[in-house]
C-alpha positions in Angstrom: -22.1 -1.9 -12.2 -21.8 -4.3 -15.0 -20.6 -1.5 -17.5 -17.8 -1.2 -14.7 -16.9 -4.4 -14.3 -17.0 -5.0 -18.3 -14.2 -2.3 -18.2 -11.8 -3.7 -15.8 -11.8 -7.0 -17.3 -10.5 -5.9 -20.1 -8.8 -2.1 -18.8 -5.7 -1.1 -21.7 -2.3 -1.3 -19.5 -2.1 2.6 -20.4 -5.2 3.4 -18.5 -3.4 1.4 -15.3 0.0 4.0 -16.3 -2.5 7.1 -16.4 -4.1 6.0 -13.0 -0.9 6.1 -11.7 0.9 9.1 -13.1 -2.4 11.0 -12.6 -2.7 10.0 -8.8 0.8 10.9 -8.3 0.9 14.6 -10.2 -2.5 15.2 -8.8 -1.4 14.3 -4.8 1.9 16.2 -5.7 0.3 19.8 -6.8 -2.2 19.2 -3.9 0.6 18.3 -1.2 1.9 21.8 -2.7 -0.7 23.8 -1.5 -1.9 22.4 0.9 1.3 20.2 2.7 1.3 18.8 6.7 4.4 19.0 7.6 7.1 21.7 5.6 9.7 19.6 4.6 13.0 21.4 4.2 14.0 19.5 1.2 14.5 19.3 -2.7 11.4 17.5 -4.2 12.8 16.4 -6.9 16.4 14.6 -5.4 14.2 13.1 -2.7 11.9 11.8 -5.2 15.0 9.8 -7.4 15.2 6.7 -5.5 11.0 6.5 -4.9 10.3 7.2 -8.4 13.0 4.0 -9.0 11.4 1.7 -6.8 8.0 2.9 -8.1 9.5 1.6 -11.6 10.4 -1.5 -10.8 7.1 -2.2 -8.7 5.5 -1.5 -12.4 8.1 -3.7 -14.3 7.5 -6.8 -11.5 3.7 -6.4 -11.7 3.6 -6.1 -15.6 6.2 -9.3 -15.8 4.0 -11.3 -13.2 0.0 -10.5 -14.4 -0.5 -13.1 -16.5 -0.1 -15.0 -13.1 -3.3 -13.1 -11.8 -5.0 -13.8 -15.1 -4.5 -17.4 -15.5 -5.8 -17.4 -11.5 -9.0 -15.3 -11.8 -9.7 -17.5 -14.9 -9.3 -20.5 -13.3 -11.0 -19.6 -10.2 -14.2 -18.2 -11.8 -14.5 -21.4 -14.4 -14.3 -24.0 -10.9 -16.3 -21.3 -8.9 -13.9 -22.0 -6.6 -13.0 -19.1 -4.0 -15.0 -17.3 -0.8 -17.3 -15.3 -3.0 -18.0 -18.2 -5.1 -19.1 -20.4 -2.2 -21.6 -17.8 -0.5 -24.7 -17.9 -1.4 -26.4 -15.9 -5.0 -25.6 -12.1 -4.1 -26.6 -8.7 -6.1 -23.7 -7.7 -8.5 -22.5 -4.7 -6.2 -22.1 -7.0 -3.1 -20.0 -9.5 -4.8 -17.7 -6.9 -6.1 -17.6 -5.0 -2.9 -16.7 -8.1 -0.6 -14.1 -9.5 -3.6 -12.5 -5.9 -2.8 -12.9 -6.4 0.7 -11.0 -9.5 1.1 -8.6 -9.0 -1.8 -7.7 -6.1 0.6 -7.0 -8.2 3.4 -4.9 -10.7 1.8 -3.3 -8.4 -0.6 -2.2 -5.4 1.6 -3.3 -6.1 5.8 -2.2 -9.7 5.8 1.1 -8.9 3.9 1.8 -5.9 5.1 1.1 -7.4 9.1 3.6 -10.4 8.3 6.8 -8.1 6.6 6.3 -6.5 10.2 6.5 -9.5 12.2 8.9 -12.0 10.5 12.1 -10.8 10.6 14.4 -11.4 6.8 10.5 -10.0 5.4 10.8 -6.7 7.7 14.5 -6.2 6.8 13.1 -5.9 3.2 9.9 -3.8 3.8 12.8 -1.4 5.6 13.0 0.2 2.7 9.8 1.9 2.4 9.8 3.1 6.3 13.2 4.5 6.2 12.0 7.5 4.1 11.9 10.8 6.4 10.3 12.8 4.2 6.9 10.7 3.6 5.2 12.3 1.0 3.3 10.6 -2.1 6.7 9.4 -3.9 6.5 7.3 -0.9 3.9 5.4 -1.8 5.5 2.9 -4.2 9.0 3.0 -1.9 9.5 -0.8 -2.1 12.5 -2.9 -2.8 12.1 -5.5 -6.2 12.0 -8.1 -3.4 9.1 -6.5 -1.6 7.5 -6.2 -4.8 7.5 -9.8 -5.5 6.2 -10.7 -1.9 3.1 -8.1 -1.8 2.4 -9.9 -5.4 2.7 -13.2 -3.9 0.1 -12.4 -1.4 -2.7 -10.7 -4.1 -2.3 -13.9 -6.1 -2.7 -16.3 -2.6 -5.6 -13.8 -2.2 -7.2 -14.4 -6.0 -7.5 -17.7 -4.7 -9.0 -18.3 -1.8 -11.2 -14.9 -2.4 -12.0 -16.8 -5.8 -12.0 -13.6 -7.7 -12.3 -12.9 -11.4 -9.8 -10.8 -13.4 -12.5 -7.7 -13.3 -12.3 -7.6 -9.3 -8.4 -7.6 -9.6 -8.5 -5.0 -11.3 -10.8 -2.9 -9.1 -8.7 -3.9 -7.0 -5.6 -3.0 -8.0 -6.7 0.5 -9.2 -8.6 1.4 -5.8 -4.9 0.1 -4.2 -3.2 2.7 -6.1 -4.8 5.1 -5.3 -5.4 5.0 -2.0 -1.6 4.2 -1.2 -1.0 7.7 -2.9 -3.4 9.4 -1.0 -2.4 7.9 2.3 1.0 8.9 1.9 0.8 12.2 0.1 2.4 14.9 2.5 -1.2 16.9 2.6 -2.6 18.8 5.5 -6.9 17.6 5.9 -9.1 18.9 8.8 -8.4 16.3 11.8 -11.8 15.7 12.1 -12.9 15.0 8.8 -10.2 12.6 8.6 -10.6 10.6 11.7 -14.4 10.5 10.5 -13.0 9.0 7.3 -10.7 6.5 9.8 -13.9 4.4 10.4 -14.0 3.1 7.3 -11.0 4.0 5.1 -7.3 4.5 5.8 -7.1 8.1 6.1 -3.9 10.1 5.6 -3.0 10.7 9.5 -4.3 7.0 10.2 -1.6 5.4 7.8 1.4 8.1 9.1 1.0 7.2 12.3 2.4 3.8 11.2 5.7 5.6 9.4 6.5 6.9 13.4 9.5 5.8 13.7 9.4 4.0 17.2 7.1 1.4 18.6 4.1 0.9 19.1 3.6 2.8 16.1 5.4 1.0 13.4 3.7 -1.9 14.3 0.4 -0.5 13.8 -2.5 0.6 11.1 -1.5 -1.9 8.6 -4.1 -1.2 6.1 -4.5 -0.2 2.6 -7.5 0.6 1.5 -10.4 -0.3 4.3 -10.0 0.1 8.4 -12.1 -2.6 9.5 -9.1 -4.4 9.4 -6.8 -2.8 11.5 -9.6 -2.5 13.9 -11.0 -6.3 14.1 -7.2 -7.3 14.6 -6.7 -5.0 16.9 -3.9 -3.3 15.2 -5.3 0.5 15.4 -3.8 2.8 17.1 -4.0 7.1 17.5 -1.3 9.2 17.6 -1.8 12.9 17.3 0.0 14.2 14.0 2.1 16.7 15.6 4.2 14.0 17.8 4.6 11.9 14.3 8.1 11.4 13.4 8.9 9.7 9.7 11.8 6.8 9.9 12.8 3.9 11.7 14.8 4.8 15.0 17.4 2.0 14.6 18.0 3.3 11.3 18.2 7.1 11.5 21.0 7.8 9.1 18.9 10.1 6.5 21.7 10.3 4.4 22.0 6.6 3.9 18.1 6.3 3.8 18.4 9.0 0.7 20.8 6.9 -1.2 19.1 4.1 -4.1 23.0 2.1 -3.6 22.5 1.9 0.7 18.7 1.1 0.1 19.2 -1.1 -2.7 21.4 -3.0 -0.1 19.6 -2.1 3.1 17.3 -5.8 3.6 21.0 -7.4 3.6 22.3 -5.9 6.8 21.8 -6.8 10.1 18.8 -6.7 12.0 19.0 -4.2 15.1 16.0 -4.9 17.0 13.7 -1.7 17.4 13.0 0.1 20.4 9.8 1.2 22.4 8.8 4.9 23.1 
């Protein structure tokens, strides 16, 4: 564990890059062979405006980390933070629970207020107005989203109290998992509702890209469950009666183009509708 965590404090920005453009090759080849739904599209033109926003996510993130590193510093030299207040723990434990709550404030807590505050959901539009979910998808978020979901990790480094080595963790288990989530592959439904009670499984987090309530509003999660289900946020849906967008928004063309999306958190709100 210490070998790990001596890594991650100090993990190149390549290696970060490699996680990413690994997770997303590997989940694409796999999705390939082994896809849920058959999309009738063109890979490559669908992927155009998700590989933008997944470059600007990077370019945001990279800008903003010195943020994160000037926190974790702070907080581990005042031992100031959850973890830092609980009492002497083994090494695996305190990484573990950093993760754990990191994940909360970072992805559930964000991710459960862009949904519920109104100018915040107009902006996280972006990512559910893709039709075609698949793991381009994953990284599907407006500049402006971008800098709230950041807001929220460093609000998290803070009252978690966690050094630079679980941000990192952190960060790389986040990546992953939000390509694996999304990636348009087909698992056996009962491995994957086994893997529910603990992580977010693929079918668990597509359920929340339905496009009508209660759905939407539902399986905020990133990387553990045990949110979604102390909040009381879960919710099942089988995989065949999943359909991807946002039914107040169900122009696919306009969803396809970067110009309309780059635009889309400045239009109206249209209030969504039940099943």
């Amino acid at each position: 564990m210490e070998t790990i965590i001596t890594y991650f404090e100090t993990i190149p920005s390549s290696h970060r890059s490699l996680i990413l453009v690994g997770g997303i090759t590997f989940f694409w080849i796999l999705e390939g062979a082994l896809p849920l739904f058959k999309f009738d599209y063109k890979k490559w033109k669908h992927a155009f405006p998700n590989f933008f926003f997944t470059a600007t996510t990077i370019v945001i993130n990279f800008s903003l980390a010195f943020l994160l590193l000037k926190s974790s510093d702070w907080v581990q030299v005042n031992k100031f933070g959850i973890i830092n207040w609980l009492p002497e723990m083994p090494l695996w434990l305190y990484v573990v629970l950093g993760v754990l709550l990191l994940d909360f404030f970072g992805a559930y807590l964000a991710h459960f207020v862009e949904h519920k505050v109104k100018p915040l959901w107009m902006i996280h539009l972006v990512h559910h107005t893709d039709h075609k979910v698949d793991t381009t998808t994953a990284n599907r978020h407006h500049p402006l989203e971008s800098m709230i979901r950041f807001a929220f990790t460093l609000f998290g480094v803070f009252v978690v109290g966690t050094p630079i080595a679980i941000v990192m963790i952190y960060q790389s288990m986040s990546l992953i998992f939000t390509q694996f989530t999304h990636a348009n592959i087909k698992m056996n439904k009962d491995v994957d509702k086994a893997l529910s009670y603990v992580i977010i499984s693929p079918d668990m987090h597509k359920i929340h890209h339905h496009n009508m309530l209660p759905y939407t509003d539902s399986n905020y999660g990133n990387i553990f469950s045990i949110w979604d289900r102390i909040f009381g946020t879960y919710l099942y849906l089988e995989r065949e009666k999943i359909v991807y967008g946002v039914d107040t928004f169900p122009d696919e063309k306009t969803n396809s183009s970067l110009v309309e999306l780059l635009k889309q958190p400045f239009q109206r709100y249209r209030k969504p509708t039940n099943m």
